[in-house]
ChimeraX commands (.cxc) that place a marker at each C-alpha (Angstrom):
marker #1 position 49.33,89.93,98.37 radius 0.5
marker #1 position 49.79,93.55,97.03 radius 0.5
marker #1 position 50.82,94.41,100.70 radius 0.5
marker #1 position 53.84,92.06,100.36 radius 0.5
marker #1 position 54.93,92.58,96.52 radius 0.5
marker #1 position 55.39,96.11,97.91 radius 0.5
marker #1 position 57.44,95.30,100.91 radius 0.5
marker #1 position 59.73,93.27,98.71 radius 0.5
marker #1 position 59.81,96.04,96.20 radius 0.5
marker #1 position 60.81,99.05,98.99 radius 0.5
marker #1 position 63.44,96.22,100.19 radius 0.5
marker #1 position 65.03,95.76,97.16 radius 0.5
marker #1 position 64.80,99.35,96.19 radius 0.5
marker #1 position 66.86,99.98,99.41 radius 0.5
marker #1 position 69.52,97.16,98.39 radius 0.5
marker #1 position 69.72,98.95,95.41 radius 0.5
marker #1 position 70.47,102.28,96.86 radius 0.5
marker #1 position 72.74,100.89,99.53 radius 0.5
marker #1 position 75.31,99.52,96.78 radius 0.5
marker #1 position 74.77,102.90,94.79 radius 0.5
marker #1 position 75.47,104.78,97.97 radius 0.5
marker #1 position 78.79,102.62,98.78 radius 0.5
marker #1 position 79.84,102.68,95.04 radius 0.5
marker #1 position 80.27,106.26,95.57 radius 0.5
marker #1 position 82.06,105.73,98.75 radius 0.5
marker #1 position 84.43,103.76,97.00 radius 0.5
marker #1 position 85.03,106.23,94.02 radius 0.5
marker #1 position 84.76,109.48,95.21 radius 0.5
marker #1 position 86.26,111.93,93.53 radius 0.5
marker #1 position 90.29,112.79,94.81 radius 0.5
marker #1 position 93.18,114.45,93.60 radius 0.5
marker #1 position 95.50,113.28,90.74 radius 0.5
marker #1 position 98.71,113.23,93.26 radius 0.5
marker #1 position 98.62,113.90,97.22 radius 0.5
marker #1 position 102.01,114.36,99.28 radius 0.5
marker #1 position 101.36,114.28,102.81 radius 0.5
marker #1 position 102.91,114.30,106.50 radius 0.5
marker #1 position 101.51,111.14,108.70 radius 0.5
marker #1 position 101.36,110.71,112.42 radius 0.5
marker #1 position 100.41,107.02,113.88 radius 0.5
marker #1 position 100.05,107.17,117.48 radius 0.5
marker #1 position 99.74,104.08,119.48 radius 0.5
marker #1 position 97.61,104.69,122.89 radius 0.5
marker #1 position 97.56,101.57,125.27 radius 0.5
marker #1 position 95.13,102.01,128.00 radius 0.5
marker #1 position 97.65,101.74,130.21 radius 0.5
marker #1 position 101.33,102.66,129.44 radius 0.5
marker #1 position 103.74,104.17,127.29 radius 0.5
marker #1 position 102.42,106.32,124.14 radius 0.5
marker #1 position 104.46,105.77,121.07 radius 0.5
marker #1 position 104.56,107.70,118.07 radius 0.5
marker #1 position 105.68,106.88,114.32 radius 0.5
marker #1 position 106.25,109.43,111.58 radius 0.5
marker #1 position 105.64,109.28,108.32 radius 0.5
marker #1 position 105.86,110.54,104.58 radius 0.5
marker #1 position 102.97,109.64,102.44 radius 0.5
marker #1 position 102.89,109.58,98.60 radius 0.5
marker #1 position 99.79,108.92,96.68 radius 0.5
marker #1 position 98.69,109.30,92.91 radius 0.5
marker #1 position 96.33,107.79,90.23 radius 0.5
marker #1 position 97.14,106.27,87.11 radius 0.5
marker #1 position 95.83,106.35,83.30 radius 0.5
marker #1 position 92.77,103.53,84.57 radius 0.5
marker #1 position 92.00,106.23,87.72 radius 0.5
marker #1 position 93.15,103.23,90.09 radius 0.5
marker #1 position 95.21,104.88,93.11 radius 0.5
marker #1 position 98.80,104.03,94.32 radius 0.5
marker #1 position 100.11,104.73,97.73 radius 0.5
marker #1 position 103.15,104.92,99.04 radius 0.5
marker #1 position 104.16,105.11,102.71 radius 0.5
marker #1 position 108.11,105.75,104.48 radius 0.5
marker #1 position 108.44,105.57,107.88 radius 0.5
marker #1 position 110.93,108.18,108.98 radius 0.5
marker #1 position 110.49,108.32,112.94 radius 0.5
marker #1 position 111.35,106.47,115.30 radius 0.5
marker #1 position 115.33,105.41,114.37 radius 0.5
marker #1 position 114.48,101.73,115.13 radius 0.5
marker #1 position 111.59,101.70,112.14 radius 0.5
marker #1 position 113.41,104.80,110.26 radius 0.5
marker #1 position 113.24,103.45,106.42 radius 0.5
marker #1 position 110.38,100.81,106.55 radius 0.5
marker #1 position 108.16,101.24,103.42 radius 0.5
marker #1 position 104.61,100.54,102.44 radius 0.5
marker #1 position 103.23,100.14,99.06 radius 0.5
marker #1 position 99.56,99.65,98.05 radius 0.5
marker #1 position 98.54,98.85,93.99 radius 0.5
marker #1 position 94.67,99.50,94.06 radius 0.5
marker #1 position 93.18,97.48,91.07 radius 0.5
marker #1 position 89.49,98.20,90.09 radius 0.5
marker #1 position 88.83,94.95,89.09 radius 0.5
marker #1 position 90.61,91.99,91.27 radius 0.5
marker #1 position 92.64,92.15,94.31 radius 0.5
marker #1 position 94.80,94.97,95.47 radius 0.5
marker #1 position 98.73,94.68,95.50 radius 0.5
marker #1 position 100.35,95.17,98.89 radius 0.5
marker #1 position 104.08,95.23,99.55 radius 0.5
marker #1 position 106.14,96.25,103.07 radius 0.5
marker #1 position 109.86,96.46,103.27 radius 0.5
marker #1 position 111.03,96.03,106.59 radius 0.5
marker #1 position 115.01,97.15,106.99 radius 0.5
marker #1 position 115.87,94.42,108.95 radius 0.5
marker #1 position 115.12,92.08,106.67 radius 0.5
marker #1 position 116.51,94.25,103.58 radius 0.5
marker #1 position 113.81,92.82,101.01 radius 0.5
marker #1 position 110.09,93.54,100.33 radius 0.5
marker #1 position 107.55,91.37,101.17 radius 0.5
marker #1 position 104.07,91.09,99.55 radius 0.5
marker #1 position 101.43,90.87,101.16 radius 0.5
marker #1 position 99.15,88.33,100.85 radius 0.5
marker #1 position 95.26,88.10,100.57 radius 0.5
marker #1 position 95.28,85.84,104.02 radius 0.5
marker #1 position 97.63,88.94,105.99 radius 0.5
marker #1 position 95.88,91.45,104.95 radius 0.5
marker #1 position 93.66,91.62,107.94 radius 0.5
marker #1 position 96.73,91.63,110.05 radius 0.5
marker #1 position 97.88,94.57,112.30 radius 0.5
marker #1 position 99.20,97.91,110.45 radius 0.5
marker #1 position 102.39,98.34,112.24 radius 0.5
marker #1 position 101.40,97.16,115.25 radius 0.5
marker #1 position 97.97,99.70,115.35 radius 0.5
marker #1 position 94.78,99.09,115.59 radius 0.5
marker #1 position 93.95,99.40,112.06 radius 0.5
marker #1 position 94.77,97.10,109.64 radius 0.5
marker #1 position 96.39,96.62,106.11 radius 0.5
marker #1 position 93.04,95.97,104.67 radius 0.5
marker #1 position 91.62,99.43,106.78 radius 0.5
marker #1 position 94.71,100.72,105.42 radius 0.5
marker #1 position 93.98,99.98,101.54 radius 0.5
marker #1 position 90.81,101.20,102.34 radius 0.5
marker #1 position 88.74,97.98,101.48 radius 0.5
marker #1 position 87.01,96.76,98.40 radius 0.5
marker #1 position 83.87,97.21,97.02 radius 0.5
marker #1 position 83.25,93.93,95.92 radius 0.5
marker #1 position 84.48,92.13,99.19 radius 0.5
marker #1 position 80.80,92.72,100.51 radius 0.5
marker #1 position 76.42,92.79,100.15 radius 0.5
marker #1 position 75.41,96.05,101.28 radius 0.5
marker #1 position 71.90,97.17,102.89 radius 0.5
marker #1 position 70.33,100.00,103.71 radius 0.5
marker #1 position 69.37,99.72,107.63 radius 0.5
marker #1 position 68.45,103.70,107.81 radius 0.5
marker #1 position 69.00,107.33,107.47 radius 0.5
marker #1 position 70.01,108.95,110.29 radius 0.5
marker #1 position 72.12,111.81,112.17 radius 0.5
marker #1 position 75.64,111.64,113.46 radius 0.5
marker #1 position 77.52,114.37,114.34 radius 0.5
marker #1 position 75.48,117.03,113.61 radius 0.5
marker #1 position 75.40,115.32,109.67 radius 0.5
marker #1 position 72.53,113.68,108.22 radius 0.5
marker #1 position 73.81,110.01,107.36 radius 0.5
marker #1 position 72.90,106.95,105.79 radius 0.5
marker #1 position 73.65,103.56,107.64 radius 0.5
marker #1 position 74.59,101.36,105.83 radius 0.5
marker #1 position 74.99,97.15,106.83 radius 0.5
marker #1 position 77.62,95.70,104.89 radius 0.5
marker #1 position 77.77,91.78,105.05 radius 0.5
marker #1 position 81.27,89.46,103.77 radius 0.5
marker #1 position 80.15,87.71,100.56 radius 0.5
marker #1 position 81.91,84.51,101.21 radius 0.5
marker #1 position 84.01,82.87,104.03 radius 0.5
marker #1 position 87.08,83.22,102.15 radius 0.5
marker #1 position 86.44,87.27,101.97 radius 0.5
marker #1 position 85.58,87.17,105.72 radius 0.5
marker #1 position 89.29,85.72,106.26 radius 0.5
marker #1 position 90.88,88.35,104.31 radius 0.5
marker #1 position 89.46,91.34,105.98 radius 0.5
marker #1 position 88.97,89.70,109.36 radius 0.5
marker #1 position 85.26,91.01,109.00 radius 0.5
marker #1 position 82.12,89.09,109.10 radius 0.5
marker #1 position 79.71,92.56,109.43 radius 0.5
marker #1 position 80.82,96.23,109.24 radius 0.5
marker #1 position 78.16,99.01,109.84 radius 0.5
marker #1 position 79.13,102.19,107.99 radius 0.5
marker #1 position 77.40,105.62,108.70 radius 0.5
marker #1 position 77.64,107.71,105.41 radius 0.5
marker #1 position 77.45,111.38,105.24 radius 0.5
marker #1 position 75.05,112.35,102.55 radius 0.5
marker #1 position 76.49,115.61,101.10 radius 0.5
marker #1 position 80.45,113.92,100.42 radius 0.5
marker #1 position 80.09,110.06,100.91 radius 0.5
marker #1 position 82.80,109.97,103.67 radius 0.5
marker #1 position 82.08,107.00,106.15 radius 0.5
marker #1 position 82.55,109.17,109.49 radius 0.5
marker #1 position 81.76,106.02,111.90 radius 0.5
marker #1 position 82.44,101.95,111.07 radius 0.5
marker #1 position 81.70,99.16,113.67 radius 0.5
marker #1 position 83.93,96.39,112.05 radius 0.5
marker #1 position 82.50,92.83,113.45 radius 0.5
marker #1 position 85.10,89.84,113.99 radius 0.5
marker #1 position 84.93,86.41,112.26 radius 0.5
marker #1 position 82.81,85.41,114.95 radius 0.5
marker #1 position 80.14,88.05,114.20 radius 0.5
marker #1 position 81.53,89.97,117.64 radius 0.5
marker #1 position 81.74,93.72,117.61 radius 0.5
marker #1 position 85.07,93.84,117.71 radius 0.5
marker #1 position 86.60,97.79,116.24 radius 0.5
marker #1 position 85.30,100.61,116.00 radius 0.5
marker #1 position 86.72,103.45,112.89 radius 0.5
marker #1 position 85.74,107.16,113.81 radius 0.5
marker #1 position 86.45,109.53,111.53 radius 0.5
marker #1 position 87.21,112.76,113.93 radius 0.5
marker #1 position 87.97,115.25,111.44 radius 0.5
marker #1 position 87.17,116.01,107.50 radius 0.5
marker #1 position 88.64,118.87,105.72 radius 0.5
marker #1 position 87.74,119.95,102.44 radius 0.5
marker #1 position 91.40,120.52,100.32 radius 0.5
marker #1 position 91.79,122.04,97.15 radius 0.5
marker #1 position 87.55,120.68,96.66 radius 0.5
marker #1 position 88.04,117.51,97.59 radius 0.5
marker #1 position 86.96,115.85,101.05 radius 0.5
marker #1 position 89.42,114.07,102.72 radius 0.5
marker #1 position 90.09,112.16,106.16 radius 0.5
marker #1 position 92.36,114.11,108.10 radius 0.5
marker #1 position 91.94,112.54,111.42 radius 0.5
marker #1 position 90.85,109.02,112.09 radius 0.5
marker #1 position 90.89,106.44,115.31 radius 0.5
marker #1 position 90.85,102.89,115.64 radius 0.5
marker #1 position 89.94,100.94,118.86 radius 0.5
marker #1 position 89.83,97.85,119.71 radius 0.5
marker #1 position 86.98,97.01,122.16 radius 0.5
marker #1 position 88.50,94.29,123.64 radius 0.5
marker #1 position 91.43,95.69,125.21 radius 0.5
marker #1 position 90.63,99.12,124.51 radius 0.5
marker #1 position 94.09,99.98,122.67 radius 0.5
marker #1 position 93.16,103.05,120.63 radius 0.5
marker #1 position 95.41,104.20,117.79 radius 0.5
marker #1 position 95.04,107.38,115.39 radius 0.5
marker #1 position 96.36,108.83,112.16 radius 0.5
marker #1 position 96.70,112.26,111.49 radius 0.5
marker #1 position 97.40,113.85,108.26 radius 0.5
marker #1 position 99.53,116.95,108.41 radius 0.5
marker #1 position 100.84,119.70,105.01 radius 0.5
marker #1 position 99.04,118.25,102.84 radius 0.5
marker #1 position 99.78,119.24,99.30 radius 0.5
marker #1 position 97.95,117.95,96.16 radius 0.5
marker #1 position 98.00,117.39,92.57 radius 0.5
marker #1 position 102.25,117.47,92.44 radius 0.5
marker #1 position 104.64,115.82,90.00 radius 0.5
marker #1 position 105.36,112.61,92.02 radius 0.5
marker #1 position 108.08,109.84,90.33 radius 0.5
marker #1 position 106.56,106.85,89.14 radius 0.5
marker #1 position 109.25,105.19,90.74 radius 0.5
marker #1 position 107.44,105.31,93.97 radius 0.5
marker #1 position 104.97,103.02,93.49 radius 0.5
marker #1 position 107.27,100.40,91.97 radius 0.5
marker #1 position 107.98,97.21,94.42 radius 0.5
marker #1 position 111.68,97.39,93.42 radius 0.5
marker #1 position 111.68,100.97,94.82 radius 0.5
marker #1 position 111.12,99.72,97.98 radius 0.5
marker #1 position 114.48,98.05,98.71 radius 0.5
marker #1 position 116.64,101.14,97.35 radius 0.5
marker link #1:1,2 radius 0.2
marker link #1:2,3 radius 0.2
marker link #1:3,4 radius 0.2
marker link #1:4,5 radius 0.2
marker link #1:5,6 radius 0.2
marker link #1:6,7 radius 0.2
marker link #1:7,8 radius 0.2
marker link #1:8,9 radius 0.2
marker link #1:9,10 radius 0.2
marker link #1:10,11 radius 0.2
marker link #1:11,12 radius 0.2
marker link #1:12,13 radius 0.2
marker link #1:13,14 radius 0.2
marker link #1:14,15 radius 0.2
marker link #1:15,16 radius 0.2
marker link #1:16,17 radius 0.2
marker link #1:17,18 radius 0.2
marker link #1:18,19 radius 0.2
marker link #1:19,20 radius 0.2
marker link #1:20,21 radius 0.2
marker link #1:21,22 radius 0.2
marker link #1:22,23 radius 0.2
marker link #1:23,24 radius 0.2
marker link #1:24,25 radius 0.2
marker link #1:25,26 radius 0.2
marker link #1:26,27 radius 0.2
marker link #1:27,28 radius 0.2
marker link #1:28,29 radius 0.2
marker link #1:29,30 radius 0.2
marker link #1:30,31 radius 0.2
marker link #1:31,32 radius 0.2
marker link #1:32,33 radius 0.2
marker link #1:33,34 radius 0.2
marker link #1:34,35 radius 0.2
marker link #1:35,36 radius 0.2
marker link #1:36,37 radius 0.2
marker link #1:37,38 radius 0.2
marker link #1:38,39 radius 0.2
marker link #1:39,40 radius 0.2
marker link #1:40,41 radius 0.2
marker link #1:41,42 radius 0.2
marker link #1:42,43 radius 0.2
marker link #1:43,44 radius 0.2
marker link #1:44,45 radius 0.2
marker link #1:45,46 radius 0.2
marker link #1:46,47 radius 0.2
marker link #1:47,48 radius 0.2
marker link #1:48,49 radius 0.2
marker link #1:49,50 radius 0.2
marker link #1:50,51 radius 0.2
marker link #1:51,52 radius 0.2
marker link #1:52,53 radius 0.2
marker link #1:53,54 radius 0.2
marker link #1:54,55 radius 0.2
marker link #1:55,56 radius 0.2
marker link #1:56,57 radius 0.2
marker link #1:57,58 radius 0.2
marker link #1:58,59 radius 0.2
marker link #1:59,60 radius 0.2
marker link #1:60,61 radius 0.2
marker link #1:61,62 radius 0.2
marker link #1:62,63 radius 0.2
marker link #1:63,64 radius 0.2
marker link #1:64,65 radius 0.2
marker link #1:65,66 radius 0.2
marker link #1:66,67 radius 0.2
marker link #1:67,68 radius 0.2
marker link #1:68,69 radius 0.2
marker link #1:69,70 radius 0.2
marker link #1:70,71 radius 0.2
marker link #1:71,72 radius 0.2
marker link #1:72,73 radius 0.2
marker link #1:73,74 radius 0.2
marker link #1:74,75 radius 0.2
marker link #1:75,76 radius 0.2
marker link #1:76,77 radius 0.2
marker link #1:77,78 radius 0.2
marker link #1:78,79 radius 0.2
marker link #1:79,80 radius 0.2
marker link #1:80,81 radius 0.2
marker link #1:81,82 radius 0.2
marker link #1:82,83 radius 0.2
marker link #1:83,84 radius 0.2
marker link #1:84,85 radius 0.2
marker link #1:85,86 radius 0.2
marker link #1:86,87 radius 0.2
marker link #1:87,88 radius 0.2
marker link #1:88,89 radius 0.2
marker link #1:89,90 radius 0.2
marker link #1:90,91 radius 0.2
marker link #1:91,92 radius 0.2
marker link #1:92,93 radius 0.2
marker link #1:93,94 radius 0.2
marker link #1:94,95 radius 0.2
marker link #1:95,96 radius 0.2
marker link #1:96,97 radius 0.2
marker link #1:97,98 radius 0.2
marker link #1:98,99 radius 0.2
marker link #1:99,100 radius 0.2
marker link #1:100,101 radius 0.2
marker link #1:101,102 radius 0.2
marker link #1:102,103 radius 0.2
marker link #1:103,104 radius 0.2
marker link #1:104,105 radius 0.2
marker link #1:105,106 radius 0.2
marker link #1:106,107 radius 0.2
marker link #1:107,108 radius 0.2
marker link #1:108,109 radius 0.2
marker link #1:109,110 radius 0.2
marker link #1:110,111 radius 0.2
marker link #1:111,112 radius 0.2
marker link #1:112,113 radius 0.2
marker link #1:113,114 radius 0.2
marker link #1:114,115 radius 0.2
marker link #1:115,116 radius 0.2
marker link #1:116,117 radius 0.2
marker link #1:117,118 radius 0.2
marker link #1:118,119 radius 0.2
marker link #1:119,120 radius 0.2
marker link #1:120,121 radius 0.2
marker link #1:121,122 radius 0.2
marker link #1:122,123 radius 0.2
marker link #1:123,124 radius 0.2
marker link #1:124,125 radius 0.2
marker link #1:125,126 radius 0.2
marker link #1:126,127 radius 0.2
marker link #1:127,128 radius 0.2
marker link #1:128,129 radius 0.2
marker link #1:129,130 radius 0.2
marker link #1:130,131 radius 0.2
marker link #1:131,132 radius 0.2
marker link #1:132,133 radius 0.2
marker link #1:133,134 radius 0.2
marker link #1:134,135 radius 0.2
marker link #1:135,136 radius 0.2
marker link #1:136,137 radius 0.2
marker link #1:137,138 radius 0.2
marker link #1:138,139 radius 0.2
marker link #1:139,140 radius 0.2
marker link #1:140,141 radius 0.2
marker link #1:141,142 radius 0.2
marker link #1:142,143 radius 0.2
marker link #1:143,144 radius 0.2
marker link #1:144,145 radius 0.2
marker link #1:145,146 radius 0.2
marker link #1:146,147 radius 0.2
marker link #1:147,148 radius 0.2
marker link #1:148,149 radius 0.2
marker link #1:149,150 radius 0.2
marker link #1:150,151 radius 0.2
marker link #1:151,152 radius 0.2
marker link #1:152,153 radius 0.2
marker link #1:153,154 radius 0.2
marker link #1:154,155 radius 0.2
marker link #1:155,156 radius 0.2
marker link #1:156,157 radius 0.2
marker link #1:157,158 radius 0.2
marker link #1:158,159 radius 0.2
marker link #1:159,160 radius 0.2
marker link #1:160,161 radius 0.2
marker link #1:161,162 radius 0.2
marker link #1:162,163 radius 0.2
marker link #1:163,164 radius 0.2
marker link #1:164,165 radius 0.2
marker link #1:165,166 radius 0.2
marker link #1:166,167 radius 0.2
marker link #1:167,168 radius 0.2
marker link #1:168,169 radius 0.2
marker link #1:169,170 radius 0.2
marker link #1:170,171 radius 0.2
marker link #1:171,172 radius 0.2
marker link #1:172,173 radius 0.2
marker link #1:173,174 radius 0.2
marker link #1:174,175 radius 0.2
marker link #1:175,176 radius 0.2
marker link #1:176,177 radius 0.2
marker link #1:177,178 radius 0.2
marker link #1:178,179 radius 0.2
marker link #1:179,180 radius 0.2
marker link #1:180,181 radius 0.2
marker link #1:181,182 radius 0.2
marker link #1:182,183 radius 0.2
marker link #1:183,184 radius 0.2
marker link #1:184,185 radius 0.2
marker link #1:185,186 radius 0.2
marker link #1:186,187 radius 0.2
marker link #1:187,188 radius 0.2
marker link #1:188,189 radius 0.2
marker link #1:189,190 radius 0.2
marker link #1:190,191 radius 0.2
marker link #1:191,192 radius 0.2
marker link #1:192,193 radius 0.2
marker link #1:193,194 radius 0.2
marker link #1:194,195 radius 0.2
marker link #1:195,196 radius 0.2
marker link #1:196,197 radius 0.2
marker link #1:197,198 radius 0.2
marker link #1:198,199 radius 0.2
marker link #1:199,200 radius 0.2
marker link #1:200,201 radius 0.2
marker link #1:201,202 radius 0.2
marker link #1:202,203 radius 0.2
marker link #1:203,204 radius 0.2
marker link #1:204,205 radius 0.2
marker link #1:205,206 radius 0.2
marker link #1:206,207 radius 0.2
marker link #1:207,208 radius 0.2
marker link #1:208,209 radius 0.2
marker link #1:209,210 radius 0.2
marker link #1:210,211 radius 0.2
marker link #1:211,212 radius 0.2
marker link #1:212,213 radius 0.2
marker link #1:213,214 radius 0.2
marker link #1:214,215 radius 0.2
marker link #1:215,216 radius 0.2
marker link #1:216,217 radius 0.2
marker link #1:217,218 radius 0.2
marker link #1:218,219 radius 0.2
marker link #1:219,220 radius 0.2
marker link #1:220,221 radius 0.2
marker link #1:221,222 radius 0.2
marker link #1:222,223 radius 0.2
marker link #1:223,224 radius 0.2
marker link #1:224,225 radius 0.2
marker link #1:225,226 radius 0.2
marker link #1:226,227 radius 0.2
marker link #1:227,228 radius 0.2
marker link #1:228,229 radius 0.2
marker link #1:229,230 radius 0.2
marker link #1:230,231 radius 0.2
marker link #1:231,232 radius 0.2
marker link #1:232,233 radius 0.2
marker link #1:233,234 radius 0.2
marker link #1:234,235 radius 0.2
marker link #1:235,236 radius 0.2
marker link #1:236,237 radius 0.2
marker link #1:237,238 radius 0.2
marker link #1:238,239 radius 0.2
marker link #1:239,240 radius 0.2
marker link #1:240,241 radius 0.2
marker link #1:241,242 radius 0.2
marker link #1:242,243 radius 0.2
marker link #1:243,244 radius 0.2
marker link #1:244,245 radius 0.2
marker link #1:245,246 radius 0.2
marker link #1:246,247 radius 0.2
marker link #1:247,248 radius 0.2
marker link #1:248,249 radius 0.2
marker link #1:249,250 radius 0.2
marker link #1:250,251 radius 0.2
view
């Protein structure tokens, strides 16, 4: 009897430090304003590379809750499309794109947000970085990736409805213990199918902060791969509020 109120104590002890851990995945520390250079590149497994360039603006407010804003500036034929994420700490984030074409922003909804970023193997809710409270977490084990030591880390959708937002059932996140950056995710499909895999392929410590300077997204399926690169990166700046306004998108 002892034998098993022990094993249920170590097991909820490592519940316990799994949502810790992620907690401080989720709020590590950043910079009050980030401007940024962005490179998508789309790479088929057979075919034609294509590139997009970007312009990234990024800043927290007075309830340390970040806002991001994204302008496409290469190629001409998505020159001016815009992307706006709202991170609230408590309740959904706010998504907009504005798509010239069309010559109005769109919000996006709770149901797209596990729809394709731009065509790329990532997606708006990869984009927005996911939510905190969108799953359980568990601690599977400590490990070494990389050359880093690592915790892995099981994250499981709390509800069907959450599962249909991100497009995740599971997602297996390998932690590295001395920042909290998630250098590895294997993102599982409503079906409970590995379907993505995340790989963080290079962290840079800027102005003492960590950050994710070069990340790649493949899907397993068809083996599409797509990566973003973050170039002149420049931090804590005077950025316009305007930005990260939804009406600023269509000017």
């Amino acid at each position: 009897m002892k034998k098993i109120i022990l094993l249920f104590m170590i097991i909820n002890l490592m519940a316990e430090n799994a949502e810790e851990i992620m907690y401080r995945v989720h709020n590590r520390p950043t910079w009050k304003s980030m401007k940024a250079e962005l490179e998508l590149l789309l790479l088929p497994k057979a075919g034609r590379e294509r590139i997009y360039k970007m312009e990234s603006y990024s800043k927290k407010n007075e309830k340390d809750e970040t806002r991001m804003f994204i302008k496409f500036i290469y190629p001409s034929d998505i020159e001016g499309t815009k992307f706006l994420l709202i991170e609230h700490k408590e309740g959904e984030d706010d998504m907009w794109i504005y798509l010239p074409a069309l010559r109005k922003a769109k919000r996006i909804s709770a149901g797209e947000k596990s729809g394709s970023f731009m065509g790329s193997d990532f997606s708006n809710y990869d984009i927005g970085g996911g939510e905190y409270e969108d799953f359980n977490y568990k601690l599977i084990k400590e490990d070494t990736l990389k050359g880093n030591p690592v915790w892995v880390i099981e994250c499981i959708a709390k509800s069907k409805e959450i599962i249909k937002k991100t497009g995740y059932s599971k997602i297996i996140k390998w932690v590295r213990k001395d920042n909290y950056i998630v250098i590895l995710s294997e993102h599982y499909d409503k079906s409970g199918k590995l379907s993505k895999k995340i790989d963080i392929e290079k962290v840079e410590n800027i102005d003492g902060v960590w950050f994710e300077t070069e990340m790649s997204a493949e899907n397993l399926a068809t083996g599409h791969k797509s990566k973003f690169i973050f170039k002149n990166i420049k931090t804590n700046l005077d950025i316009p509020e305007k930005y990260f306004k939804s009406s600023y998108l269509e000017r």
